[in-house]
KOLZA-696380 format. One line per 4 residues: number of its first residue (from 1); their letters; for each residue x, y, z negated of C-alpha. Coordinates in steps of 0.25 Angstrom, whole numbers. Layout:
NUM	A	X:Y:Z | ... $
END
This chain:
1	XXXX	-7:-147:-56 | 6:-151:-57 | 12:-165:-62 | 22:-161:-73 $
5	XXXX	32:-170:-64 | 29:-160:-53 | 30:-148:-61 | 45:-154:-66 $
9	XXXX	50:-154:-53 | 44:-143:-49 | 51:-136:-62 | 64:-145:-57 $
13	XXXX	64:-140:-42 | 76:-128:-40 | 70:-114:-37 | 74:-105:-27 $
17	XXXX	73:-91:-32 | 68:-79:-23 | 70:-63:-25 | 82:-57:-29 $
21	XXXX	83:-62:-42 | 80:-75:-49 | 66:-79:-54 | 60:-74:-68 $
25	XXXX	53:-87:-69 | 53:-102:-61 | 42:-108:-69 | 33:-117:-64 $
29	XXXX	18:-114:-65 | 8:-121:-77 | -6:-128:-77 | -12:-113:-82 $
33	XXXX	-3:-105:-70 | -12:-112:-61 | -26:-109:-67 | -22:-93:-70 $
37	XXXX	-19:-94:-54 | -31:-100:-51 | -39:-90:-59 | -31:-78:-52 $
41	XXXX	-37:-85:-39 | -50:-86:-41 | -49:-70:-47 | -44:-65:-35 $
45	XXXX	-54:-73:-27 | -65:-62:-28 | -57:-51:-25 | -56:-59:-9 $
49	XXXX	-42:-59:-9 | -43:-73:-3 | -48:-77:11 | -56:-89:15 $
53	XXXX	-50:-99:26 | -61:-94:38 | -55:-80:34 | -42:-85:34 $
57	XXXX	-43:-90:47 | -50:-80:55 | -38:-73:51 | -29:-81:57 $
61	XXXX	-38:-80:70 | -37:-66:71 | -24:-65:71 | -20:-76:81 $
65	XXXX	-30:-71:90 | -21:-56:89 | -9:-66:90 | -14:-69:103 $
69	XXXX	-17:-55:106 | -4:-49:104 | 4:-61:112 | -4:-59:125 $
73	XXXX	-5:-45:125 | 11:-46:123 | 12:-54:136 | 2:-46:145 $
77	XXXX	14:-34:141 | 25:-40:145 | 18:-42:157 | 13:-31:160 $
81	XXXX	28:-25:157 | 33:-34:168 | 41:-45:159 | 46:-57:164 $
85	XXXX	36:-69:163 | 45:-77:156 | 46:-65:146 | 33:-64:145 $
89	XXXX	28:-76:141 | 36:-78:130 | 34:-62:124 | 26:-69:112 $
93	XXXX	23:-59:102 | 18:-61:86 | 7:-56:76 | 12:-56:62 $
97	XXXX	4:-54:50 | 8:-47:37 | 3:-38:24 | -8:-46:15 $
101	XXXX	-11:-56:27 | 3:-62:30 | 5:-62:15 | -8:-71:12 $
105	XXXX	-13:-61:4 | -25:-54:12 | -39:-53:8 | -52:-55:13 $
109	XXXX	-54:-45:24 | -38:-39:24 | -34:-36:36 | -21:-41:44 $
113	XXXX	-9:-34:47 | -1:-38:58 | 10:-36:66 | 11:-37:81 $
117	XXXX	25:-42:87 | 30:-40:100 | 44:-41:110 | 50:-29:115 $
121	XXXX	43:-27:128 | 30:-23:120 | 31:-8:117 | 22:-1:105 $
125	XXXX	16:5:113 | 11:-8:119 | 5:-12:106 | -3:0:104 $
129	XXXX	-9:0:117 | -9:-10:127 | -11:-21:112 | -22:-11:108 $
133	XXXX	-28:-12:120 | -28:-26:121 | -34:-27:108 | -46:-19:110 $
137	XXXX	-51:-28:120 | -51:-40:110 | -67:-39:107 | -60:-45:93 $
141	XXXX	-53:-32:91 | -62:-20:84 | -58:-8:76 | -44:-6:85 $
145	XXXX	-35:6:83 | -20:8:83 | -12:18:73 | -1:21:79 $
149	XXXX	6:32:73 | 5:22:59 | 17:20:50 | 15:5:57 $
153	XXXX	9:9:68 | -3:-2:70 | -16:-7:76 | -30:-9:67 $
157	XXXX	-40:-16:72 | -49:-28:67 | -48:-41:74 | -61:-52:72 $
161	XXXX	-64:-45:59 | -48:-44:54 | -42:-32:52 | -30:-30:58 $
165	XXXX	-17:-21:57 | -6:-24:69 | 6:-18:69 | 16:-20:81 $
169	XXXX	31:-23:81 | 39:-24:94 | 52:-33:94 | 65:-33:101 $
173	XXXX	63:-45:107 | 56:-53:121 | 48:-61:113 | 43:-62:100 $
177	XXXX	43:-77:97 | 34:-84:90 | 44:-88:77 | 47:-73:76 $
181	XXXX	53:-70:63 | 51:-54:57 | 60:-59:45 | 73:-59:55 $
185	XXXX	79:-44:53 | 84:-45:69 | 70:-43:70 | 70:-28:67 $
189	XXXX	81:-24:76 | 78:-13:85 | 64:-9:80 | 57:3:79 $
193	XXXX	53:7:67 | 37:3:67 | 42:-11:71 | 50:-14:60 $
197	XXXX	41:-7:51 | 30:-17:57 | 41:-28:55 | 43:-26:42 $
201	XXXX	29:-30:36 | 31:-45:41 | 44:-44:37 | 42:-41:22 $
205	XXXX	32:-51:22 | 40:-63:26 | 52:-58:17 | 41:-58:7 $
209	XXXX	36:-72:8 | 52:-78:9 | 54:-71:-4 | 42:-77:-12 $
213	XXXX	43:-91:-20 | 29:-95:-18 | 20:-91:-8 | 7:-95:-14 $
217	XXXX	11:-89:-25 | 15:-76:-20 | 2:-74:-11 | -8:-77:-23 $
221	XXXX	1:-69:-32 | 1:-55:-21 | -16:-59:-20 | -17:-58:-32 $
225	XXXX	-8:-46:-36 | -12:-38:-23 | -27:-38:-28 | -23:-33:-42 $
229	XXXX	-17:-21:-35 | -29:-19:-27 | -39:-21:-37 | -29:-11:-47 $
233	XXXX	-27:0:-37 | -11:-3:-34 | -12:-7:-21 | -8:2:-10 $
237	XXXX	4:7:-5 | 0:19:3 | -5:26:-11 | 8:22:-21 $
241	XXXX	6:9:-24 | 8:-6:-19 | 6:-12:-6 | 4:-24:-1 $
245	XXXX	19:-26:1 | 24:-23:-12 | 14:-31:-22 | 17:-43:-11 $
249	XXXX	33:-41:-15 | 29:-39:-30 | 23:-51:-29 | 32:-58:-22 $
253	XXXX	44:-54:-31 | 36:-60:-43 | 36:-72:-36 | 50:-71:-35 $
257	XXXX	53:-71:-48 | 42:-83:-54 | 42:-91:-40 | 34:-103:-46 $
261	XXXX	23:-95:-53 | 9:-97:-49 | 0:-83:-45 | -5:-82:-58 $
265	XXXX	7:-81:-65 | 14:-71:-54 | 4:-62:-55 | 7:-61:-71 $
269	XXXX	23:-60:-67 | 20:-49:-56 | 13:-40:-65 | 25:-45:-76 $
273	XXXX	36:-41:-68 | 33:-28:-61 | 25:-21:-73 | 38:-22:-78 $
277	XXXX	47:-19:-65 | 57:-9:-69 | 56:2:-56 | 61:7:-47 $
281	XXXX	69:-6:-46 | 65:-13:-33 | 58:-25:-29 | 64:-33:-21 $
285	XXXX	61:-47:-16 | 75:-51:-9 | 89:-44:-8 | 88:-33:2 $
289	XXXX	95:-38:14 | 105:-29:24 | 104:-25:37 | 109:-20:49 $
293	XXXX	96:-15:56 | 99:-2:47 | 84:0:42 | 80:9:32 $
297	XXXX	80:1:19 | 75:3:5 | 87:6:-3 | 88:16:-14 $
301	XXXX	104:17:-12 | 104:22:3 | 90:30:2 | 87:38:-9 $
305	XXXX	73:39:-7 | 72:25:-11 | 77:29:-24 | 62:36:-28 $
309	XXXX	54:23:-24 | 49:21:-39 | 42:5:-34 | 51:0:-25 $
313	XXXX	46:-14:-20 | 56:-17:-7 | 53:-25:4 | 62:-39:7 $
317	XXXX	62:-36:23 | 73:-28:30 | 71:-17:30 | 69:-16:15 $
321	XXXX	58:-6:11 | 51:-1:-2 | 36:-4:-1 | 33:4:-13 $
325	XXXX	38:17:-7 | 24:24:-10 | 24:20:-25 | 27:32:-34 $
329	XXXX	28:35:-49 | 13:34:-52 | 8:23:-44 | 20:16:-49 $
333	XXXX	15:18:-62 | 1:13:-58 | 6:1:-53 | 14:-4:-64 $
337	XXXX	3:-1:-75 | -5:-10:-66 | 7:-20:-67 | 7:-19:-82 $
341	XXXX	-8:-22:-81 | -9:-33:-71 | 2:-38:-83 | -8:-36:-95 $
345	XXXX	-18:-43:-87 | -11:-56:-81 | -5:-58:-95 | -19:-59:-101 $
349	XXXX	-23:-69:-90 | -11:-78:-90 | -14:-78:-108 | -29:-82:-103 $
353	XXXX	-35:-68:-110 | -40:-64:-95 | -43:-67:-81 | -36:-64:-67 $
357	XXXX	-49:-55:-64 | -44:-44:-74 | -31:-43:-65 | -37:-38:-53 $
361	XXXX	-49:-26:-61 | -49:-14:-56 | -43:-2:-63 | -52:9:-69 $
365	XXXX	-45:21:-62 | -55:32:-66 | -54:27:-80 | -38:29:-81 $
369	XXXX	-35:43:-77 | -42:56:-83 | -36:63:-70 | -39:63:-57 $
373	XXXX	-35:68:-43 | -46:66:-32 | -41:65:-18 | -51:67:-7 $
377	XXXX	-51:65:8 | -62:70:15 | -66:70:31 | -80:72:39 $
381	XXXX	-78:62:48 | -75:45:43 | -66:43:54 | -59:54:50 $
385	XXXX	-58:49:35 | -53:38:38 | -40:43:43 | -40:54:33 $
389	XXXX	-44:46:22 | -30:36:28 | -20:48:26 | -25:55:15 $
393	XXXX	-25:41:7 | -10:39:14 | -4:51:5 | -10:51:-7 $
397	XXXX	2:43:-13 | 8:58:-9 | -2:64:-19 | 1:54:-29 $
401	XXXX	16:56:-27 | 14:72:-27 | 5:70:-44 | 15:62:-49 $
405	XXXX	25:71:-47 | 17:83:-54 | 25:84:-68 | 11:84:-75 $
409	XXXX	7:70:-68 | 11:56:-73 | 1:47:-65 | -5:48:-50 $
413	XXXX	-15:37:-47 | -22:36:-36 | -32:25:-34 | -31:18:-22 $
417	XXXX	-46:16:-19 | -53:30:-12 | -67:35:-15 | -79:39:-9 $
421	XXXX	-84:50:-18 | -96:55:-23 | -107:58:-15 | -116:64:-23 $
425	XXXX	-107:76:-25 | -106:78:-10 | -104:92:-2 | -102:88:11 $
429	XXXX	-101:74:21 | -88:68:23 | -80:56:23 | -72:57:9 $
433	XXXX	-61:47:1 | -56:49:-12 | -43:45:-20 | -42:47:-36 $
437	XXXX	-29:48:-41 | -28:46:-56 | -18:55:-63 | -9:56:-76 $
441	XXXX	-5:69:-83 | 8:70:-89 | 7:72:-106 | 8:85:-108 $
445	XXXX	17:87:-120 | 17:103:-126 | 4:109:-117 | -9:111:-121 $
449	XXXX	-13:111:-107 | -6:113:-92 | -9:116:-79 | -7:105:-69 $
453	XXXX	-7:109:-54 | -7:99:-45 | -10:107:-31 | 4:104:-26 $
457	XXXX	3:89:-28 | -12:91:-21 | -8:100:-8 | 7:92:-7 $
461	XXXX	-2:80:-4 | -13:87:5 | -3:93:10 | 4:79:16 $
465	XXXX	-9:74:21 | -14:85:29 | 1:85:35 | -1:69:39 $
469	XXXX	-14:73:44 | -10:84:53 | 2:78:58 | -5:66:64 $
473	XXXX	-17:74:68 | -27:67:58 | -32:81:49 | -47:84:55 $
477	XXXX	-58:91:51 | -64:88:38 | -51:80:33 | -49:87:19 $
481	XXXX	-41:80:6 | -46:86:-8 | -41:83:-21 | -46:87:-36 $
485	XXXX	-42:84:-50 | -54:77:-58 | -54:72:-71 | -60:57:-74 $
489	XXXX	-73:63:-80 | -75:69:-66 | -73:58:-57 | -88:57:-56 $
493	XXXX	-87:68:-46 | -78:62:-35 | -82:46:-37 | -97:40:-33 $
497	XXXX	-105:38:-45 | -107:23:-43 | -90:23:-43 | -88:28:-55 $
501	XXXX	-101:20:-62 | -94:8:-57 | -81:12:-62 | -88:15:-75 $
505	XXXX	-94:2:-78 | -81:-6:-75 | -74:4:-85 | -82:1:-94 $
509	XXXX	-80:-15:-93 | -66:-15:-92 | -58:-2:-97 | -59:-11:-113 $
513	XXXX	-53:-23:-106 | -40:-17:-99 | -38:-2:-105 | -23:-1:-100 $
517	XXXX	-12:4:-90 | -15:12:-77 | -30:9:-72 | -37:13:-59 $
521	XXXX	-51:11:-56 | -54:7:-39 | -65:10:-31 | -74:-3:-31 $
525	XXXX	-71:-16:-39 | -74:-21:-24 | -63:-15:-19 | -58:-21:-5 $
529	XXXX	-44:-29:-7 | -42:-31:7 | -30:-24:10 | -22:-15:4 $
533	XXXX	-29:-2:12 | -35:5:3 | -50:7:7 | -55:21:8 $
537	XXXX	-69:27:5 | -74:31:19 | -89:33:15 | -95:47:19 $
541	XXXX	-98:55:8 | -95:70:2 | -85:70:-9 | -88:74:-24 $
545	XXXX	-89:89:-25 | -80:96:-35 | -90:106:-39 | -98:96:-46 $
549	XXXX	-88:96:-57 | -90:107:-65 | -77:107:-71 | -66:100:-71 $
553	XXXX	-58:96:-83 | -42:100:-80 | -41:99:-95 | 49:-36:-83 $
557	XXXX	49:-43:-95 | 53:-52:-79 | 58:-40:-72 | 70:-46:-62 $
561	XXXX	83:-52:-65 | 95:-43:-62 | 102:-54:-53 | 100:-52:-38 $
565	XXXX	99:-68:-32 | 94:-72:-21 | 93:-87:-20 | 87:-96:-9 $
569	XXXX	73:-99:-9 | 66:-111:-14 | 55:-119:-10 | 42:-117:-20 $
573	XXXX	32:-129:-27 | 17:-125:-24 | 10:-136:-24 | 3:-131:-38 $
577	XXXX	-3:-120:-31 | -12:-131:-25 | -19:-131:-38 | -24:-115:-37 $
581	XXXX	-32:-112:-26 | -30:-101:-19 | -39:-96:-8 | -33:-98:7 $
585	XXXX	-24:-86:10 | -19:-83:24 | -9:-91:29 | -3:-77:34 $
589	XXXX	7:-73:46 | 16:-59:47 | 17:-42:46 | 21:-28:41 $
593	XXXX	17:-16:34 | 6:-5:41 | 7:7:31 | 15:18:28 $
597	XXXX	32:16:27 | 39:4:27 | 30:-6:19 | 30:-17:23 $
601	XXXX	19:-30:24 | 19:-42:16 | 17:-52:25 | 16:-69:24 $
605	XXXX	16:-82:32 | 13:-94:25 | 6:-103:36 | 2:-101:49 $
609	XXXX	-11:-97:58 | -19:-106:67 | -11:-115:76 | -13:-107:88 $
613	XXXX	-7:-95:82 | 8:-89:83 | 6:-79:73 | 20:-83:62 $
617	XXXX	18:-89:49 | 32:-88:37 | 38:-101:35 | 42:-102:19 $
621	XXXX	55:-98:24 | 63:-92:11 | 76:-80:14 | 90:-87:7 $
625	XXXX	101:-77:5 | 110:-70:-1 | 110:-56:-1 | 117:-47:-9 $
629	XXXX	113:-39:-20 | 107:-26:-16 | 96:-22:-26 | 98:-24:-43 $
633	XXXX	88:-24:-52 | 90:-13:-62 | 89:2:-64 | 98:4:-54 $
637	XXXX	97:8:-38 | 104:0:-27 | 117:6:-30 | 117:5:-43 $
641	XXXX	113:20:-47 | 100:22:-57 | 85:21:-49 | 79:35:-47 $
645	XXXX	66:34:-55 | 57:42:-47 | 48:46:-57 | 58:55:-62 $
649	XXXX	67:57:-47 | 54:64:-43 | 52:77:-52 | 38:81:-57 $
653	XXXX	35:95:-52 | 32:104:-64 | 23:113:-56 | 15:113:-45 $
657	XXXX	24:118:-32 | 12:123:-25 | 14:138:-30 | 27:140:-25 $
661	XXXX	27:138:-10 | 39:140:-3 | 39:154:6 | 42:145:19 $
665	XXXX	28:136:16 | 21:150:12 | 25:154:26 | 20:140:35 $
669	XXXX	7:140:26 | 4:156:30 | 6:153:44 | -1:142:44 $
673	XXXX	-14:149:36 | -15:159:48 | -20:149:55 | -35:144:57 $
677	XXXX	-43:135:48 | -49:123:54 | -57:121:41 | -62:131:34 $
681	XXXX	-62:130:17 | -77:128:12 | -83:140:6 | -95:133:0 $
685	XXXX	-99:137:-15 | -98:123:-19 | -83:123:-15 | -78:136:-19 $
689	XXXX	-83:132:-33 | -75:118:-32 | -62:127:-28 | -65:136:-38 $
693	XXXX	-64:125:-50 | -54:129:-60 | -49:118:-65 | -44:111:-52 $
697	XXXX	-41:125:-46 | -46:123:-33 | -37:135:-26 | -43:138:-13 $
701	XXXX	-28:137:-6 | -30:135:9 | -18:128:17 | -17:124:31 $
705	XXXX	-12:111:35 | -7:112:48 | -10:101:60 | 1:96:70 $
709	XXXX	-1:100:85 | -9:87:90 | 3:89:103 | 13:83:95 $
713	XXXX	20:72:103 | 24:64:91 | 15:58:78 | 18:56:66 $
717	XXXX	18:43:59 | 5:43:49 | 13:41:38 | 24:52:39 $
721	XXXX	22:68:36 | 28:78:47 | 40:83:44 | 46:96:46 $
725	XXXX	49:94:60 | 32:92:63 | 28:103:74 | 22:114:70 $
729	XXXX	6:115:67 | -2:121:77 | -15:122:71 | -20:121:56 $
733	XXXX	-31:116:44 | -33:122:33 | -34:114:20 | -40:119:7 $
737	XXXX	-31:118:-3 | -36:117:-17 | -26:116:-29 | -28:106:-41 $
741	XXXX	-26:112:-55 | -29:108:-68 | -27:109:-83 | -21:98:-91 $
745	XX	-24:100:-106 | -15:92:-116 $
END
């Protein structure tokens, strides 16, 4: 601990302020701010959010060994393209890291996403063939496979046991020098699209550790935040909530604000500040800078889509983008009822009436909601499931979007973990997962009871994914997507018994400890913190059958400071932090973001890899100037007209649309139903009873989804839905569509 004389000179020492504002708080840390962090150590400990040194290491074998890779498979292509020797020799060419790894966050088994950089005379095209074939003759190498029609397009495979994810980005340069900096904007100039989508990830990251106090801190701080989301259900920005990138600039803007606070105490201040975050008002860790290279940034005054984004978190890197673009009205509500409980519970920790173990228990989502919406994906084949099981769980933020717009619908919730089911009820083999979505009825005022149909929100949805499936060729045989409504007393039906036994007894223990704000219930208390993928049931069973239910039942106080500052950086005192120990933590490198649109990858270098390896390491290098005031905090927009809350820009729909089809889409549907069914609707007694249950009106509407002609010369990125101008189907599907109908008494 601290001499008193060293914590006055500390106290005495001038602080450098970081953000766009000035700090809430420069006070130094206290004896008891060092035990609470130790504690919150040891906590996190069994969850294996730390790695041992030998794990550490091998990392960092890996990686120069693909280091290596990537440098002599650059130089045999410049000779076989003929360059000049001298060119050639001095080609170079980089591995960066970034996402959890580069930020010196990863966990026990994570696996590594990287970036490969290459000069001009190496094509695309190079780095998914002649680099992928280079790789499978490395004996190293298992599990290789490209996917190149990705957002990012990207190579999987698994290296000596490491996951790895490798992107590619080409420069515009000869050589790619070994003191390459992705910081420098010039870098971006006359890329493609994917490149600087690639770029970008590394880029965020090393703004990211520039605009942070205290990097110690920070990286405790996000371990520690990035396990409560986990363990509470709030992490994953495919389905509407956070990713990795946006809790890491959460974070980091706490930091901002209290730069000499310890974890412990940052952790308290996180949940402090953004429980209380007046949005939509953005995020933001520096002054958004102009730029020439006319890319599309996120600015609410030049695009008014921007003006809908209910979350908005922005990146610091040019070009600025909103990493929260997927969160809608109902998972921001999730969130920040998680927010106000993460603030509950650290309040009693720091007052020594709990422990840092309370923070990270996992919700009782089966316990919260008295209505449910059971989303199953079924295939006959696991290879096909895994790719089914991929899109369907990509869209279901579509189906959360399409409820919460219903007039009669306050709350969708969907639980990020997916199911098995329950094989005692089984009908026939397949390859099944299942999502629940937890949903909130509006009040109802005057009415004794009323009828809520939410077809349309079911079919809108379907709708999107057998489109996605058909327009890159995925939807095969046996790929179906079915949906019912089911009260909480009939979970039994769709969840393994053991499931819901388990989940019983941990109710029992701790529903009379913590009986407030949003609660979900995950899979397993064992849930895999690895990554940020969500990990899908893939086991073969049957899914539960519906006839087996004989009826259902349709009865800041420290928010920010108006000023916009920016000051120069200051150099940081951490020498208390000797006193907590902290497990070792990758001494990282640099990357970007593999997912859908522009998010992009946290990413961090604090020191470097063994002394035989080029791979980069951040120096603590800190960005001083002076930009000039873009955003202000307030209800007000960049140009000074009031915020569009989205909640009320997006009108419910009184009814369900679904009656009333327009004449032209009557007409493409007729056409379309002249044609031949490639599956045929099951006549079984069984299922005609389960269509035939009232109280979910299980209509026996047929539709055909059409598929596009596999002689289409160009593919469509996974991530985007044909347009108009798609070609026209040559042959069809028929998919059942059942309605959902219920009865809401008052």
């Amino acid at each position: 601990i601290f001499s008193s004389c060293s914590t006055s000179m500390l106290q005495n020492q001038p602080q450098m302020h970081y953000g766009i504002t000035s700090p809430i708080s420069l006070a130094t840390p206290k004896d008891i701010d060092y035990i609470h962090t130790q504690k919150l150590v040891e906590a996190m400990q069994s969850f294996g959010v730390f790695e041992d040194e030998e794990e550490l290491n091998h990392r960092l074998v890996v990686l120069c060994k693909l280091d290596n890779l990537v440098k002599e498979w650059i130089f045999e292509l410049g000779e076989s393209k003929n360059l000049p020797p001298s060119v050639v020799e001095n080609v170079g060419g980089r591995i960066f890291t970034f996402g959890s790894y580069r930020l010196g966050v990863h966990t026990k088994g994570a696996d590594i996403d990287a970036l490969c950089v290459a000069p001009r005379h190496v094509e695309r095209s190079d780095f998914f063939q002649s680099f992928f074939e280079k790789l499978k003759h490395q004996e190293e190498i298992k599990n290789l496979r490209a996917v190149e029609d990705a957002y990012v397009p990207v190579v999987k495979f698994e290296f000596d046991g490491i996951e790895i994810d490798l992107v590619f980005a080409r420069l515009p340069v000869q050589t790619v020098s070994d003191n390459l900096d992705l910081r420098d904007d010039s870098c971006l100039r006359s890329l493609d699209i994917r490149c600087i989508r690639s770029l970008n990830g590394c880029r965020v990251t090393d703004e990211i550790l520039h605009l942070v106090p205290n990097k110690e801190n920070f990286q405790l701080t996000l371990r520690a935040i990035k396990l409560w989301a986990k363990r509470r259900g709030i992490y994953s920005n495919m389905l509407g909530f956070l990713g990795g990138v946006s809790w890491a600039m959460l974070v980091a803007r706490t930091c901002q604000l209290h730069p000499n606070a310890l974890a412990s105490t940052l952790v308290n201040k996180f949940f402090l500040i953004f429980s209380k975050w007046e949005w939509p008002n953005p995020v933001l860790l520096k002054q958004p800078e102009e730029n020439n290279l006319n890319l599309p940034v996120w600015d609410p005054r030049v695009n008014p889509s921007d003006r809908y984004h209910v979350m908005p978190i922005i990146t610091p890197a040019y070009p600025q983008q909103n990493s929260t673009y997927n969160v809608s009205t109902s998972t921001r509500a999730v969130v920040v009822e998680e927010l106000k409980h993460g603030l509950a519970v650290t309040n009693e920790i720091l007052q020594g009436k709990s422990d840092w173990p309370k923070l990270f228990e996992q919700p009782h989502f089966f316990q919260k909601y008295k209505h449910y919406i059971v989303l199953t994906a079924s295939t006959f084949t696991e290879e096909h499931h895994l790719e089914w099981v991929g899109l369907v769980e990509s869209k279901i933020r579509v189906l959360v979007g399409n409820l919460e717009r219903n007039e009669f619908i306050d709350i969708a919730h969907v639980n990020p973990q997916s199911f098995p089911g329950n094989q005692g009820h089984c009908k026939q083999s397949g390859y099944v997962s299942m999502w629940f979505l937890g949903i909130i009825f509006r009040k109802l005022e005057s009415a004794e009871s009323t009828k809520i149909d939410l077809t349309y929100d079911i079919q809108s949805f379907t709708d999107a994914v057998y489109r996605q499936a058909n327009s890159i060729n995925m939807l095969k045989e046996g790929m179906k997507i079915e949906t019912a409504y089911v009260k909480r007393k009939h979970l039994h039906y769709f969840l393994p018994a053991e499931t819901l036994q388990k989940r019983k007894k941990q109710t029992m223990l701790s529903v009379s400890q913590n009986a407030s704000g949003l609660r979900c219930k995950k899979a397993s208390s064992n849930e895999s913190l690895n990554s940020s993928r969500d990990n899908n049931s893939r086991t073969p069973y049957n899914s539960a059958s519906l006839s087996m239910i004989s009826k259902l039942d349709t009865s800041t106080a420290e928010m920010e400071r108006n000023a916009v500052i920016w000051r120069t950086n200051g150099a940081n005192n951490r020498e208390k932090m000797a006193h907590v120990a902290v497990p070792p933590v990758s001494k990282a490198i640099s990357i970007p973001v593999i997912g859908s649109k522009m998010e992009a990858a946290v990413a961090v270098r604090t020191s470097g890899p063994p002394r035989d390896c080029t791979i980069p390491t951040v120096i603590g290098h800190n960005a001083v100037s002076q930009l000039r005031t873009c955003f202000v905090q307030g209800q007000h927009d960049l140009s000074g007209t009031q915020i569009t809350n989205s909640k009320s820009a997006v009108p419910k729909r009184p009814h369900s649309p679904a009656s009333k089809e327009c004449p032209k889409r009557s007409k493409e549907r007729e056409k379309l139903i002249g044609q031949n069914s490639a599956f045929k609707e099951d006549g079984n007694p069984e299922d005609v009873k389960r269509r035939s249950l009232e109280n979910i009106g299980l209509g026996g509407k047929s539709r055909l989804i059409a598929s596009i002609d596999t002689s289409r010369s160009q593919r469509l990125c996974s991530e985007e839905l044909p347009d108009s101008s798609s070609p026209v189907p040559t042959n069809g599907i028929r998919i059942i569509k059942r309605s959902i109908r219920l009865t809401l008494n008052q």
